[in-house]
C-alpha positions in Angstrom: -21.8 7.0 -30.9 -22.7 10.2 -33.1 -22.2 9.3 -37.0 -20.7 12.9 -36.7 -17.9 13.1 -34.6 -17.1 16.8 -35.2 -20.3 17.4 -33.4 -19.2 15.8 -30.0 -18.2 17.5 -27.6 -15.9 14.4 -26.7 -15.2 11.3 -29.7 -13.6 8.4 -28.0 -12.2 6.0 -30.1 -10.3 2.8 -27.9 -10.6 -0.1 -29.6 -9.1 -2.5 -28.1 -6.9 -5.3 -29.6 -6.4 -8.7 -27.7 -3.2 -10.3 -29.4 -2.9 -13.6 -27.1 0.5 -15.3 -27.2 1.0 -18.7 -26.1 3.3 -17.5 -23.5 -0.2 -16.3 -22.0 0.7 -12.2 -22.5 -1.4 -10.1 -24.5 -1.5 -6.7 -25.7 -4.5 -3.9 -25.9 -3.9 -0.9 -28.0 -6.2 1.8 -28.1 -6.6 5.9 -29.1 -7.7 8.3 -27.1 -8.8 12.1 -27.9 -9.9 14.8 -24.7 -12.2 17.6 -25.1 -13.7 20.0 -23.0 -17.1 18.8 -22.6 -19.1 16.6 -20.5 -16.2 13.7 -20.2 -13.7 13.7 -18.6 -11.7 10.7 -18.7 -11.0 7.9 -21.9 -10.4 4.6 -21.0 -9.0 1.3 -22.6 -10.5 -1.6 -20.5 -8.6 -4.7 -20.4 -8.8 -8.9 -18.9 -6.4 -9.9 -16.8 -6.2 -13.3 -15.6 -3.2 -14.0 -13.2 -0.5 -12.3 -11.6 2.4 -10.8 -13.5 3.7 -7.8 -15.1 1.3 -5.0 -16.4 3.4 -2.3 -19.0 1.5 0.5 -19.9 2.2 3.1 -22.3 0.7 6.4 -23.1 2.4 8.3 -25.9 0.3 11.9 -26.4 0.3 13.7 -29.4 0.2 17.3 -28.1 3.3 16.4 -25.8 2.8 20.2 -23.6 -0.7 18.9 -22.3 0.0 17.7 -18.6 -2.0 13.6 -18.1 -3.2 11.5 -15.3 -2.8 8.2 -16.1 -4.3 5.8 -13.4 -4.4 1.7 -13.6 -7.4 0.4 -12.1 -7.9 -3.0 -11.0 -11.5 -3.6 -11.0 -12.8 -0.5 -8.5 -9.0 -0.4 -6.9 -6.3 2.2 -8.1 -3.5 0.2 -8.5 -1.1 2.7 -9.5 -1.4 6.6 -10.8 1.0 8.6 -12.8 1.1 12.4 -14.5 3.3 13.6 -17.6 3.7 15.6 -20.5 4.1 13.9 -24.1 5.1 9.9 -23.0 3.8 8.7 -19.8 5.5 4.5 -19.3 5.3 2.6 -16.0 5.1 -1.1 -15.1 3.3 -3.1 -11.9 3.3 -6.7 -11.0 -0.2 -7.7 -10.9 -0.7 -9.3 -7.2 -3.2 -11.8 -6.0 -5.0 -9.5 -4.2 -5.4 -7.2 -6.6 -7.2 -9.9 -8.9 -9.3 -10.6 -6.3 -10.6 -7.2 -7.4 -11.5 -8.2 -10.6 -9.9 -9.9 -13.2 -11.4 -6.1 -15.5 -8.2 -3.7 -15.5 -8.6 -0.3 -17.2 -6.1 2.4 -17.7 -8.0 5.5 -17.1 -6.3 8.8 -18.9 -7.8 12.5 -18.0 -6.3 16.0 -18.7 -5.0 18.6 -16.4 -7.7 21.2 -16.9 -11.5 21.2 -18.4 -9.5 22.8 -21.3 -7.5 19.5 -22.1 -7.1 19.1 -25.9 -4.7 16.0 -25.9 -4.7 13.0 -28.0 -2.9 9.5 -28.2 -2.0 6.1 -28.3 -2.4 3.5 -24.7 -0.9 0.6 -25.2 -0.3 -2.3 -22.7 0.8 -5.8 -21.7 -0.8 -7.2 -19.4 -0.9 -11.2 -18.4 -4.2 -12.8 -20.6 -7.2 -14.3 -19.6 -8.6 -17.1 -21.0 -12.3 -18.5 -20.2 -12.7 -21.9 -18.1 -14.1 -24.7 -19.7 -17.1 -24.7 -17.5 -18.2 -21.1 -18.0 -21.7 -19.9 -18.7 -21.8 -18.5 -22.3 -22.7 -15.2 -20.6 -19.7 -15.4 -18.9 -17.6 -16.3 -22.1 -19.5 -13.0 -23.2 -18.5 -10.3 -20.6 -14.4 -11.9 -20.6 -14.4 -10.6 -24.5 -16.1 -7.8 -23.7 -14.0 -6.5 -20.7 -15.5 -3.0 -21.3 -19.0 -4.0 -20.4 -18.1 -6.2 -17.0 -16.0 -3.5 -16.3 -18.8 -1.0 -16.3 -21.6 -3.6 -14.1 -20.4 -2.4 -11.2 -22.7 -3.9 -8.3 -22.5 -2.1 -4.4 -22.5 -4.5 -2.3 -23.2 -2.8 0.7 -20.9 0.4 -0.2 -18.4 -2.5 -2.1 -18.3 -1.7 -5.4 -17.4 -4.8 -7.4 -17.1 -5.2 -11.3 -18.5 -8.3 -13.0 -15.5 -10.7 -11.9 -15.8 -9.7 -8.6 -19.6 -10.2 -7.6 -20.4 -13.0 -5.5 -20.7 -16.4 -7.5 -24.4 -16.7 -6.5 -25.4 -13.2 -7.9 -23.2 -14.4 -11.2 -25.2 -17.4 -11.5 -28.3 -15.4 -10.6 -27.4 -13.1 -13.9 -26.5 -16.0 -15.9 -30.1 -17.5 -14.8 -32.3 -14.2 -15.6 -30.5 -14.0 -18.7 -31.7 -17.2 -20.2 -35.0 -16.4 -19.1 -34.9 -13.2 -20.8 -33.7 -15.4 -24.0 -36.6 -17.6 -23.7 -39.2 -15.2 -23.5 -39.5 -15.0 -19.2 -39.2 -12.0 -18.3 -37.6 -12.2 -14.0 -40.1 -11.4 -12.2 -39.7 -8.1 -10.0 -41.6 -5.9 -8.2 -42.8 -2.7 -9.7 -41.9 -0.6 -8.0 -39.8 -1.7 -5.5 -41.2 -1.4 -2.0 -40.1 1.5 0.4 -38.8 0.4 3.8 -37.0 4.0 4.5 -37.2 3.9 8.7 -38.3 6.8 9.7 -36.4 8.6 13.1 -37.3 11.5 14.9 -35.3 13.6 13.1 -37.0 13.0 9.9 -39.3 16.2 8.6 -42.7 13.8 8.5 -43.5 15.3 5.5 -40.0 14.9 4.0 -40.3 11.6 0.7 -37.4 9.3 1.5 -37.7 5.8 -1.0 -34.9 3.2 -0.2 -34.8 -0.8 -0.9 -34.1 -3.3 0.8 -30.9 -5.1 -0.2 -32.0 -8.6 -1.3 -34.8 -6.3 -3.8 -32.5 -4.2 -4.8 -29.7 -6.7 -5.8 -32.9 -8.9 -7.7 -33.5 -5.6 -9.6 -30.0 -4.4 -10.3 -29.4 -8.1 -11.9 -32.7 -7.9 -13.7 -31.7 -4.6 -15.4 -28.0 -6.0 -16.2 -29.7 -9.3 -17.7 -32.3 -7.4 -19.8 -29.1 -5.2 -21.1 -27.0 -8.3 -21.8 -30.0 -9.5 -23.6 -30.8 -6.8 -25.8 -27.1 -6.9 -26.9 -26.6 -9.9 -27.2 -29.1 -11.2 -29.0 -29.4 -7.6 -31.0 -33.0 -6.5 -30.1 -31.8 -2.7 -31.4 -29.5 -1.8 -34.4 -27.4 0.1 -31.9 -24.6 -1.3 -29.7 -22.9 -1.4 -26.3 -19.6 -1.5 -28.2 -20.4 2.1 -29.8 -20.6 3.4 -26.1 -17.7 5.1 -23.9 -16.9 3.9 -20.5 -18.9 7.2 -19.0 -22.1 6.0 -21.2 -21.5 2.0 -20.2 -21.7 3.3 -16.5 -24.9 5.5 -16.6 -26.5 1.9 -18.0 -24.9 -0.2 -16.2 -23.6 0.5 -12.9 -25.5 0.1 -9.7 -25.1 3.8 -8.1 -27.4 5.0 -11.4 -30.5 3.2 -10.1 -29.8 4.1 -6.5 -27.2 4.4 -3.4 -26.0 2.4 -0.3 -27.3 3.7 2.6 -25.2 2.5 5.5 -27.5 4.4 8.5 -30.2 2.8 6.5 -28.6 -0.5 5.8 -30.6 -0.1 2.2 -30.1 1.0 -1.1 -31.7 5.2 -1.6 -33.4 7.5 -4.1 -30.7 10.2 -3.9 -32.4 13.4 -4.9 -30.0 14.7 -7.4 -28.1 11.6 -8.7 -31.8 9.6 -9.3 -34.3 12.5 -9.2 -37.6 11.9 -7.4 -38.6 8.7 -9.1 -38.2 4.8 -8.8 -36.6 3.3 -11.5 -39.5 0.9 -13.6 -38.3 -2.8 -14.1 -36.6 -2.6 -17.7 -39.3 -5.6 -19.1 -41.6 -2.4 -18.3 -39.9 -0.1 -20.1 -39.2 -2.3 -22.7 -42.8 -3.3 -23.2 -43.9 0.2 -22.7 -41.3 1.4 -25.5 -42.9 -1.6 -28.1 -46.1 -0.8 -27.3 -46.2 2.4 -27.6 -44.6 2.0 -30.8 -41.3 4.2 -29.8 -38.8 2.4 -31.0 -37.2 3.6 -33.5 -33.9 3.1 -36.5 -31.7 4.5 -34.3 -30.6 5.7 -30.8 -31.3 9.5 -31.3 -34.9 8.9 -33.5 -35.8 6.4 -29.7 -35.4 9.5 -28.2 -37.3 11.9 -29.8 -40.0 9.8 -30.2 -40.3 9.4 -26.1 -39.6 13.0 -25.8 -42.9 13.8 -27.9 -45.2 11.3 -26.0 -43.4 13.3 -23.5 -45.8 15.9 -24.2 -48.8 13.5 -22.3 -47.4 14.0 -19.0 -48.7 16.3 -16.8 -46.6 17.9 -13.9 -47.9 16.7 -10.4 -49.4 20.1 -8.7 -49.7 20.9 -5.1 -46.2 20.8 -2.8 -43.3 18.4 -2.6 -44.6 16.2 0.5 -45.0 12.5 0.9 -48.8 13.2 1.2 -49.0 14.6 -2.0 -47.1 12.2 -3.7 -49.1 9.2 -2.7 -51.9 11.5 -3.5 -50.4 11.4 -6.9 -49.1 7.9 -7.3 -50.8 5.7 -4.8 -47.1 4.8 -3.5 -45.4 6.3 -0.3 -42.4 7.7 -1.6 -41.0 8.8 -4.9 -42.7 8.7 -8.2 -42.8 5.2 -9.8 -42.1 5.3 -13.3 -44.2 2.9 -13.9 -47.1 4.3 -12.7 -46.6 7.5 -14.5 -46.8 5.2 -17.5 -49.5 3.7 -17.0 -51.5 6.9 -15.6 -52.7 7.8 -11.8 -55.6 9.6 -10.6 -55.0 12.5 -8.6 -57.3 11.6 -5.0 -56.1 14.8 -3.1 -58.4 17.4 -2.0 -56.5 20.4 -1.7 -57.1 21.4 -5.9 -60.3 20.2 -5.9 -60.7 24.0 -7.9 -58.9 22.8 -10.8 -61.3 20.8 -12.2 -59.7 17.5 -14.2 -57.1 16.8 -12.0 -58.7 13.8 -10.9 -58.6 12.5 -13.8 -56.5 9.3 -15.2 -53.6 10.9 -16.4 -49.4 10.9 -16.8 -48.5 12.5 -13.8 -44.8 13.6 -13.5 -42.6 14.4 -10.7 -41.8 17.8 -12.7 -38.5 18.1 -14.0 -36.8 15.2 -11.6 -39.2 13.3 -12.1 -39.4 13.6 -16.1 -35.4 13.4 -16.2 -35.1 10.0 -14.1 -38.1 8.9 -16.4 -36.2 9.3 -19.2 -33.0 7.0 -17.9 -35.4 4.6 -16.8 -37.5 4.0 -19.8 -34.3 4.6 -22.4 -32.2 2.3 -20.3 -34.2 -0.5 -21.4 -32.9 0.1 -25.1 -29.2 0.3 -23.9 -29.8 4.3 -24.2 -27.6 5.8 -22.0 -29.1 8.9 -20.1 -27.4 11.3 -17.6 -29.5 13.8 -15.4 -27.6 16.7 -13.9 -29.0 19.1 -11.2 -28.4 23.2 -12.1 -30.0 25.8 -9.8 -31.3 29.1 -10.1 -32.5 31.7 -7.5 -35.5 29.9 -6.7 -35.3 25.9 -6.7 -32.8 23.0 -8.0 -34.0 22.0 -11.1 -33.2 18.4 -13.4 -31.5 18.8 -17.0 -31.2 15.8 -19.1 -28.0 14.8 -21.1 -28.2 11.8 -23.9 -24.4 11.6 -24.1 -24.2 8.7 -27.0 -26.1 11.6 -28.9 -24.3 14.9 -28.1 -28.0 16.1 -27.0 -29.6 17.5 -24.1 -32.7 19.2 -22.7 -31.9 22.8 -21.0 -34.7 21.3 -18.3 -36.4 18.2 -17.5 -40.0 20.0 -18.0 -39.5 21.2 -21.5 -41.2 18.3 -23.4 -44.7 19.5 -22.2 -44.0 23.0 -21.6 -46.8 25.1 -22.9 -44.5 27.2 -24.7 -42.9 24.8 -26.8 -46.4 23.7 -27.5 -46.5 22.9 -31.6 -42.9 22.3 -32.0 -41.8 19.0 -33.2 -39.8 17.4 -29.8 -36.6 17.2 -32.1 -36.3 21.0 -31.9 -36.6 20.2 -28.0 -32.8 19.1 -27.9 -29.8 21.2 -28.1 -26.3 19.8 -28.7 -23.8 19.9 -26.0 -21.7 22.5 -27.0 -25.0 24.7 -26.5 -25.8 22.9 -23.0 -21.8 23.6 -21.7 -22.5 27.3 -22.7 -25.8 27.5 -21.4 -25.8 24.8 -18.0 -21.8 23.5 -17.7 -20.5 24.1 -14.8 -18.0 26.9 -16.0 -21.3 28.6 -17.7 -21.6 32.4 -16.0 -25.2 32.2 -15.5 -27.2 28.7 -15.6 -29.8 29.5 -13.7 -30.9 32.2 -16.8 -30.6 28.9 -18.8 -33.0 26.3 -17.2 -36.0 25.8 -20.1 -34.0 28.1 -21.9 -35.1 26.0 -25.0 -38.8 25.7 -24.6 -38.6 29.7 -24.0 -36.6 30.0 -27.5 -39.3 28.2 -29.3 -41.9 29.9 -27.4 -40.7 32.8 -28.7 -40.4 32.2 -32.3 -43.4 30.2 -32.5 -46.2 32.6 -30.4 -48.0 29.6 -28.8 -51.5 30.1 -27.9 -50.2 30.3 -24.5 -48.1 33.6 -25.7 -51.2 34.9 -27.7 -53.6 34.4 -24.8 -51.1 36.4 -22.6 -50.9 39.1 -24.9 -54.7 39.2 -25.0 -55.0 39.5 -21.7 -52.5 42.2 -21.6 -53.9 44.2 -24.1 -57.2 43.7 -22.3 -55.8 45.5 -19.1 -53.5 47.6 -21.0 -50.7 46.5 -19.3 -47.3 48.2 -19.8 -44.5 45.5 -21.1 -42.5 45.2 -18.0 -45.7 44.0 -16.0 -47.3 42.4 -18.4 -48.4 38.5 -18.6 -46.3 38.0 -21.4 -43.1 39.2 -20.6 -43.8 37.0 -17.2 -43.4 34.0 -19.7 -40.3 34.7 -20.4 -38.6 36.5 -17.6 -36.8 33.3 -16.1 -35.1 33.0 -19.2 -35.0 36.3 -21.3 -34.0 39.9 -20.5 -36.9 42.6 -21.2 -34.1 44.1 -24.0 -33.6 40.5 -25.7 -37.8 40.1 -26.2 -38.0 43.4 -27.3 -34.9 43.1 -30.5 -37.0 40.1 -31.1 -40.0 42.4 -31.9 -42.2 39.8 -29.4 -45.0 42.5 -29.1 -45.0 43.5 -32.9 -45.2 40.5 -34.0 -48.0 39.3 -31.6 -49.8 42.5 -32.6 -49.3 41.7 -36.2 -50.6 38.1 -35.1 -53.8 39.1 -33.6 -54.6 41.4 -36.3 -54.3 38.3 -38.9 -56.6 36.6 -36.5 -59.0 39.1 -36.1 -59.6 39.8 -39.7 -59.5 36.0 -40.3 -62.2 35.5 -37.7 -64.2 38.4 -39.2 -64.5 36.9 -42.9 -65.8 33.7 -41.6 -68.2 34.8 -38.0 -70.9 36.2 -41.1 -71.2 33.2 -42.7 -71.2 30.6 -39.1 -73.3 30.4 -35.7 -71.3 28.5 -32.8 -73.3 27.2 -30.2 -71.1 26.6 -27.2 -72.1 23.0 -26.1 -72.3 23.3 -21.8 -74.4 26.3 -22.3 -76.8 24.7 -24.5 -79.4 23.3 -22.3 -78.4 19.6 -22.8 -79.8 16.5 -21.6 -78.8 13.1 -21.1 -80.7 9.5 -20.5 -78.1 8.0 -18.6 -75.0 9.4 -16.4 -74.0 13.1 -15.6 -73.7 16.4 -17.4 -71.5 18.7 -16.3 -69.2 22.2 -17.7 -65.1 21.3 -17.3 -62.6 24.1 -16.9 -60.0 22.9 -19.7 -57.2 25.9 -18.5 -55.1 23.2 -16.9 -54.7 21.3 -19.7 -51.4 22.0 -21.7 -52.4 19.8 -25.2 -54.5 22.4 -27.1 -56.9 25.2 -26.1 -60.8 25.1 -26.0 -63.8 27.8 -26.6 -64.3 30.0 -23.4 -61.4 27.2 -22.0 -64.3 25.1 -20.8 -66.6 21.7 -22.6 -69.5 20.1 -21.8 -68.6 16.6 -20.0 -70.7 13.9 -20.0 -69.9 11.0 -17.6 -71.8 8.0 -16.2 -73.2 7.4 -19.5 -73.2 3.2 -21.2 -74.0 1.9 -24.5 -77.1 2.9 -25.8 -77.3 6.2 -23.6 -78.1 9.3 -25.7 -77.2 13.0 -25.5 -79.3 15.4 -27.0 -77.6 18.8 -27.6 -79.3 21.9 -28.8 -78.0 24.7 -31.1 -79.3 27.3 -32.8 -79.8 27.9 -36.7 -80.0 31.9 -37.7 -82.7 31.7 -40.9 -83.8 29.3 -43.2 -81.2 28.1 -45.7 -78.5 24.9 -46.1 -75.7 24.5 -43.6 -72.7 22.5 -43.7 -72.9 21.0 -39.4 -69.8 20.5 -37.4 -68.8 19.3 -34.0 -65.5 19.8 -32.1 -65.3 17.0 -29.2 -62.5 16.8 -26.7 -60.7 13.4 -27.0 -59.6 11.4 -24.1 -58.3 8.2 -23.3 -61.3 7.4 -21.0 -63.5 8.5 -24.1 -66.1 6.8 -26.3 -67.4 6.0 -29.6 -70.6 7.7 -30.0 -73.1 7.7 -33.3 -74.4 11.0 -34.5 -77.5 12.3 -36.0 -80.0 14.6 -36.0 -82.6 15.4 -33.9 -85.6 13.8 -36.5 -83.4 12.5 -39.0 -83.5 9.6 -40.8 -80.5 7.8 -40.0 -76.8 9.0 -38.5 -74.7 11.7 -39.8 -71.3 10.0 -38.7 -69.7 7.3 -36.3 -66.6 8.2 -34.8 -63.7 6.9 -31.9 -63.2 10.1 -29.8 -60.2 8.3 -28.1 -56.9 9.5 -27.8 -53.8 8.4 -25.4 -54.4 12.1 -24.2 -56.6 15.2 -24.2 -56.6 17.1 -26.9 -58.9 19.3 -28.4 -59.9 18.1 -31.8 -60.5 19.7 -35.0 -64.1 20.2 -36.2 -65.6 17.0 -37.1 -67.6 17.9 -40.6 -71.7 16.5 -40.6 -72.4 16.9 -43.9 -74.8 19.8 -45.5 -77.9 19.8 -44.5 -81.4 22.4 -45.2 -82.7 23.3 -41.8 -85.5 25.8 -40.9 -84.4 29.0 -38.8 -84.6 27.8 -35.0 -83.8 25.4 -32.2 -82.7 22.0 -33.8 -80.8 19.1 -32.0 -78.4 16.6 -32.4 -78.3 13.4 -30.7 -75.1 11.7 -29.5 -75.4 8.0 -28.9 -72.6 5.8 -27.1 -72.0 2.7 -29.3 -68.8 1.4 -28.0 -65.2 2.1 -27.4 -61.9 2.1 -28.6 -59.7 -0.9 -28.1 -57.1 1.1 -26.1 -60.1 3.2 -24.3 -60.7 2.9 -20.9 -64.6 1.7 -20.1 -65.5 4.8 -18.8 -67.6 5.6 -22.1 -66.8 9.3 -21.4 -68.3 12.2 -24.1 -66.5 15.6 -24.0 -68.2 18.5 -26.4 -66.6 21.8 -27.3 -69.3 23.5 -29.7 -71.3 22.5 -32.9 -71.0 25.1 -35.2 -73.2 25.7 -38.3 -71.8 27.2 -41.5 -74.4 28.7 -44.2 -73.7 27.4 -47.5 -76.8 29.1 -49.4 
């Protein structure tokens, strides 16, 4: 839950109150408070243990607001009611209908998206008290109805609460749990295999990803167990408890990892329930979340620290077609999480043009893919994530609720869009007042609204993506309406909205800043653009990279020199040019990379190296000017000499060198 509940679009407070009686009866009490907003229903969640009367009460404080009241018995209505002001009814609970699940809930929702009302539940129900045999897990889940009530397993289009799952898959649970506990991890495939059967009517190129059900079942109790464990034995500061039955489900419940499929007889990637990913195994997640050092004090600082290493991922390129995807991810189907974690190489032909992309590198599923990344990582913590689809005139695109947080993304791609490139990822999310205006399904036009965000920052911050537009525009002297810049924002802004913004002012007023900046300090340097320097190698490959794909930063000319196939010991020897005769404080800007390595510097003659440095990094970035030293150098051709020593821990041992310029600035 928000520590500020004037900011959420819905508060739920039911805290439920087990008074047992030795006539076996007890009493749960709770409040309940509706909002418009993203949910719909409160709940008080209940045990019940054997058959007899259930009294429920539900007493509303704005007594003209019309109520649904439903009693649930596990996944079974057992009885439904509507009122104004005090809604009372009473049902014997029946054999059968424990056989449901021994988790009752009463269930209250408001007549209209504009429901305001607020309250008291109160009921009586029969109690339930643990056997003596029980698993502690089990002991667990009966005093904390809410959470069994919310592990809702298909069984082959069956939904069953906790109570109700077979007594194998129980003991199953209560088995991977104490593994969990004692360090073991259940072991699970990552990903999941695809056994999707084809027919004839399939489209061939069509990306269908189902499970089979003894798989899927091992996963779904896997995910439940690392959950219970993390709870339970209070690996976060955050808590289940804090969470409302909406939030418990998108963690817990079987449909949010993925669907029965009777014609399949298998459990599906639904497109726009689970975008177009496989859900990791949450021991990857989790490990991926501690290594990466993500973690954080609380629920909403978990987030934003995923959302900016986020900004790594790349978006797949080429079409939506199981070809491509494998081309992608090595996997025939949808996008496994995991392996956009742990970084693909692109082996597709078809963009062989755009240089890099057979790189190592975080490819994403674009916004669907990002979004169901998100769940699956954050579900790991107990982070409860909902993707919703909103559509515009082109394509179906994936936003990204954090409910516990009254935060969203206005798309699934704004984390490493270019033009929120420089903002800090909190500024990515906007509450969820903002995303019912903007994306809700009463909003007037969403599809104006998807990225709406990034586009926001874009435009108060002038990325270099914005400035290189501009340049380009002012190079062809475009008129505003056609130009490259207002094509940035188009999707998302209206041509009058960018201009009471004073966009092309205040770029002008940007590139004149830059302009004279760049004039008071080209008299005094000389950069010598490194892949047109005449360089030479003793081991490997040289080559010149186009950098305009990558999103991270921006290069010289948008290309580097790229040295790969080189080892330890292997030099570079890379030319520049020195104007006249005086002292010169040297620089180098190198691209850094995670397959990069750590190279020794000196010059060409010199009597010992200059520097030593790591050019690794968990993604490419262009990196600021690395300083040399001052040093006296005759007018001419010198050199400096770039030896591989090593590598970074994390590195890959691909002991690649990428070089921007070396620039030489005269000091007298």
């Amino acid at each position: 839950m928000s520590s500020t509940p004037l900011g959420r679009v819905v508060t739920l407070a039911l805290t439920a109150v087990l008074l047992a009686t030795p006539a076996a009866a007890a009493t749960s009490t709770g409040a309940f408070r509706l909002a418009t907003g993203h949910e719909a229903r409160q709940e008080l969640v209940f045990a019940v243990g054997t058959a007899g009367d259930v009294n429920v009460v539900v007493t509303s404080d704005t007594p003209d607001e019309r109520l649904t009241v439903r009693l649930m018995a596990g996944q079974v209505l057992v009885h439904a009611a509507q009122g104004e002001g005090r809604i009372a009814f009473t049902v014997r609970a029946t054999a059968g209908q424990l056989a449901a699940g021994r988790e009752w809930a009463v269930l209250v929702t408001g007549g209209s998206r504009d429901t305001r009302a607020s309250g008291r539940i109160e009921v009586t129900h029969p109690d339930a008290l643990p056997s003596r045999d029980t698993h502690p897990v089990d002991a667990w889940l009966l005093a904390h109805p809410a959470v069994a009530f919310h592990m809702i397993w298909n069984d082959a289009g069956d939904p069953r609460p906790y109570s109700a799952w077979p007594e194998p898959m129980r003991r199953e649970l209560w088995a991977a749990v104490d593994e969990e506990r004692a360090g073991r991890a259940p072991s699970v495939p990552d990903p999941l295999p695809n056994v999707w059967a084809r027919t004839a009517d399939d489209d061939p190129a069509a990306v269908h990803t189902a499970f089979a059900p003894e798989p899927a079942r091992a996963f779904y109790v896997a995910t439940v167990a690392h959950s219970l464990h993390v709870e339970i034995d209070r690996r976060v500061p955050w808590s289940l408890a804090d969470l409302t039955g909406d939030e418990l489900e998108a963690l817990l419940a079987a449909p949010s990892l993925f669907w029965w499929n009777a014609d399949q007889r298998a459990y599906e990637i639904s497109e726009f329930d689970h975008g177009w990913a496989v859900p990791a195994a949450p021991q990857t997640g989790w490990t991926f979340l501690q290594s990466s050092h993500l973690l954080g004090a609380t629920r909403l600082d978990t987030i934003v620290n995923l959302l900016g290493w986020a900004r790594e991922l790349t978006h797949f390129t080429g079409p939506v077609s199981r070809q491509n995807f494998e081309d992608h991810w090595a996997y025939d189907g949808d996008m496994p999480v995991s392996r956009a974690l742990a970084g693909t190489r692109y082996t597709g032909d078809a963009f062989g043009s755009l240089p890099g992309y057979d790189r190592q590198r975080h490819y994403t599923a674009g916004c669907q893919g990002t979004a169901a990344l998100l769940v699956s990582v954050l579900r790991a913590a107990n982070i409860p994530v909902r993707t919703r689809s909103v559509s515009n005139d082109n394509f179906t695109h994936a936003t990204v609720i954090f409910p516990s947080e009254d935060r969203a993304l206005s798309h699934g791609d704004d984390p490493y869009s270019q033009l929120s490139d420089g903002a800090p990822p909190s500024e990515l999310l906007i509450d969820l007042p903002t995303y019912e205006r903007w994306l809700g399904p009463t909003a007037k036009n969403p599809g104006r609204y998807i990225g709406r965000r990034a586009a926001d920052l874009g435009l108060a911050r002038l990325p270099p993506i914005v400035r290189r537009a501009y340049d380009l525009d002012r190079a062809r002297g475009a008129e505003r309406a056609q130009s490259a810049v207002y094509s940035l924002f188009r999707d998302t802004h209206a041509l009058l909205e960018l201009n009471e913004a004073r966009l092309w002012e205040r770029l002008a007023e940007a590139a004149g800043a830059a302009e004279a900046a760049g004039a008071a300090t080209a008299a005094g340097e000389t950069w010598t653009e490194a892949e047109s320097a005449g360089a030479r190698v003793t081991a490997g490959a040289l080559d010149t990279q186009s950098m305009e794909s990558f999103t991270t930063g921006s290069w010289r000319g948008e290309t580097q020199l790229r040295w790969q196939g080189g080892r330890p010991g292997a030099e570079l020897t890379l030319p520049f040019l020195v104007p006249e005769t005086g002292t010169y404080r040297l620089s180098v800007r190198f691209t850094r990379t995670p397959d990069s390595a750590l190279v020794a510097i000196r010059l060409q003659g010199g009597a010992g190296d200059l520097d030593r440095v790591s050019l690794y990094a968990p993604f490419v970035v262009p990196a600021d000017p690395l300083p040399l030293g001052e040093v006296p150098l005759e007018g001419g051709e010198h050199a400096l000499v770039f030896r591989i020593v090593g590598k970074h821990p994390e590195a890959t041992a691909a002991f690649e060198v990428g070089i921007d310029a070396v620039r030489v600035e005269r000091v007298r």
